[in-house]
C-alpha positions in Angstrom: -28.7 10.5 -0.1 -26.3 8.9 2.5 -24.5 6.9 -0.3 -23.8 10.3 -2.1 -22.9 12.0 1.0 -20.2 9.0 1.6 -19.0 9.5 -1.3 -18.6 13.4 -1.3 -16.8 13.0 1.5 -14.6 10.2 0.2 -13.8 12.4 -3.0 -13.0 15.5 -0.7 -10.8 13.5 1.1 -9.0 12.5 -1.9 -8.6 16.3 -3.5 -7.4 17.4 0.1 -4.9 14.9 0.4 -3.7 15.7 -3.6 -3.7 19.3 -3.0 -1.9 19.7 0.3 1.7 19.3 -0.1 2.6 20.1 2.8 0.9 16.7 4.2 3.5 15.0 2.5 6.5 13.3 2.9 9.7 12.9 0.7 11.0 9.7 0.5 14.4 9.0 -0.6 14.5 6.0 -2.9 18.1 5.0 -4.2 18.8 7.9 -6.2 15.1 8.8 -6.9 12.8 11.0 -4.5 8.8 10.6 -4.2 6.0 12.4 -2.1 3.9 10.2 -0.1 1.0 11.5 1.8 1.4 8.7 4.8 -1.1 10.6 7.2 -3.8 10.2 4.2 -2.7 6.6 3.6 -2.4 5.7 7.2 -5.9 7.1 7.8 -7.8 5.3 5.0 -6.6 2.2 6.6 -7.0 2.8 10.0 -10.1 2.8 8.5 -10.1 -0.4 6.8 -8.2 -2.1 9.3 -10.6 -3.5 11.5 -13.1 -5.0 9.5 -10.1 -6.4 6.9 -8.7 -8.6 10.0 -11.9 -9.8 11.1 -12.8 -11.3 7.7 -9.5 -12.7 7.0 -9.8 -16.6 7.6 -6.8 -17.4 7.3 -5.3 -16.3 10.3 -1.9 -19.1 10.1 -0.5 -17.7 6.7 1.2 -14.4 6.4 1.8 -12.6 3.5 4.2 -10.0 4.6 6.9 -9.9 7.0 8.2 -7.3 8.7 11.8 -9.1 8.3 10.5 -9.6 4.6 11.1 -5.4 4.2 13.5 -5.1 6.7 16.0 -7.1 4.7 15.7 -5.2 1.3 19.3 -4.4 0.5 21.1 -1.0 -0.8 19.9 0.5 -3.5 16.8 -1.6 -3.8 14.3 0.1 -1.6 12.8 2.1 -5.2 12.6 -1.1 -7.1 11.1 -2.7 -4.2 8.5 -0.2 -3.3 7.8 0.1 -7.5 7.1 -4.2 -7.2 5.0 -3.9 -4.2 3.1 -0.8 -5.3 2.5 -2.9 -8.7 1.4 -5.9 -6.4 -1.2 -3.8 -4.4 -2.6 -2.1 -7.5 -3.3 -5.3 -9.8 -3.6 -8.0 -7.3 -4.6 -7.1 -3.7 -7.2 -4.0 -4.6 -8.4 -5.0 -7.6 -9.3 -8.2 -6.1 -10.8 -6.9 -2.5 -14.4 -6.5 -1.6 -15.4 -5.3 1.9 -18.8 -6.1 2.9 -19.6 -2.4 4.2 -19.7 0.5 1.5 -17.8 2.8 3.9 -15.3 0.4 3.8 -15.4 0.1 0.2 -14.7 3.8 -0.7 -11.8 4.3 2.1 -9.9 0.9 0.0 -10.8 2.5 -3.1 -8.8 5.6 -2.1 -6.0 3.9 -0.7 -5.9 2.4 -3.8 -6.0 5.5 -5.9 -3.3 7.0 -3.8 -1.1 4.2 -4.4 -2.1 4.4 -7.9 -0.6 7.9 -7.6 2.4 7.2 -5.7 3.1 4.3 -8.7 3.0 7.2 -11.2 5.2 9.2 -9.5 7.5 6.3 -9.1 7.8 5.6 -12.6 9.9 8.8 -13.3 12.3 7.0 -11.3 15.0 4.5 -12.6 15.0 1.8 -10.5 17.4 -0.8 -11.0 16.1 -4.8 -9.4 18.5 -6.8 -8.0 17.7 -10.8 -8.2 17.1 -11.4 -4.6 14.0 -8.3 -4.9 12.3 -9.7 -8.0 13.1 -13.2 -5.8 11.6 -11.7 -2.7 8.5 -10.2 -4.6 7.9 -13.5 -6.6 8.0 -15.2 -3.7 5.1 -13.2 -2.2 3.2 -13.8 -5.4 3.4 -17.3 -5.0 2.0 -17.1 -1.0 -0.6 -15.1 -2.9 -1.9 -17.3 -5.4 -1.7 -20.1 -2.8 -4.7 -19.0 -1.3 -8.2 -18.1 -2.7 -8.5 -14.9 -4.2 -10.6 -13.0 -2.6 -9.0 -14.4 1.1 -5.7 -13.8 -0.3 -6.4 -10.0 -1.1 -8.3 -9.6 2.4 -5.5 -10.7 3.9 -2.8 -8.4 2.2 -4.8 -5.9 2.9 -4.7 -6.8 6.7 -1.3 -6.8 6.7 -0.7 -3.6 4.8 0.2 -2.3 8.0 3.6 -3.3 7.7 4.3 -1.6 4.4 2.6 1.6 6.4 5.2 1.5 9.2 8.0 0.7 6.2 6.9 4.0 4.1 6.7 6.1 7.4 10.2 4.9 8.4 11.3 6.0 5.3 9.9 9.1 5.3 11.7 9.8 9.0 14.9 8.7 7.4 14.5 11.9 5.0 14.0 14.4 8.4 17.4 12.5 10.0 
């Protein structure tokens, strides 16, 4: 009864956050616009958060750097969002196992939303530069470096950055 409770919740969550549009943000990629719910997504992992850093043993090696994002050049910030998004979907969920249910569910819609955002993304036409497929493939490589299942509970600790990265540019839209 609890599980199914959790999880009624969860999918409500998920069919609020898909049918409120005014939750979202528009972010202005290149020449390519997407809606990002960043409340939903920033909730889900505020849920997550916690128990993702204190299973993450290997607290030396970062994935993601703030200066990693910071430095994405003109008219690459669709084609980098489009990598990353692909790099969260196939490697970092699909490889990350909480050891609490409720934890479980909230990863599972942050990784359906991203899922969605990917869709939407798509539709674009996003042109990658050398130095972002370099950058990307270069966090690939600090993936596979590590165990698997460490190396997704860690990119999943640090997907606070790519939070604060989507946020900012969703406030460079209201500017």
């Amino acid at each position: 009864m609890k599980m199914l409770l959790g999880c009624s919740l969860c999918l409500l969550l998920v069919l609020s956050w898909l049918s409120e549009p005014g939750e979202s943000r528009t972010l202005h990629l290149d020449s390519c616009s997407v809606s990002v719910h960043t409340h939903e997504l920033r909730k889900y992992y505020s849920d997550i958060r916690p128990n993702a850093l204190a299973e993450d043993g290997e607290i030396g090696v970062k994935l993601l750097d703030r200066s990693l994002i910071k430095d994405i050049k003109e008219g690459q910030t669709c084609c980098f969002l489009r990598l990353l998004l692909r790099f969260y979907v196939e490697k970092v969920f699909s490889n990350y196992a909480s050891s609490q249910p409720q934890q479980q569910r909230c990863s599972s819609a942050l990784a359906n939303a991203f899922v969605s955002i990917r869709r939407d993304i798509h539709k674009c036409h996003c042109h990658c530069g050398e130095d972002t497929q370099r950058t990307i493939d270069t966090l690939h490589a600090d993936f596979i470096k590590l165990q698997i299942n460490q190396a997704a509970q860690k990119a999943v600790g640090e997907l606070g950055i790519v939070l604060e990265w989507l946020e900012g540019l969703g406030q460079k839209a209201h500017s």
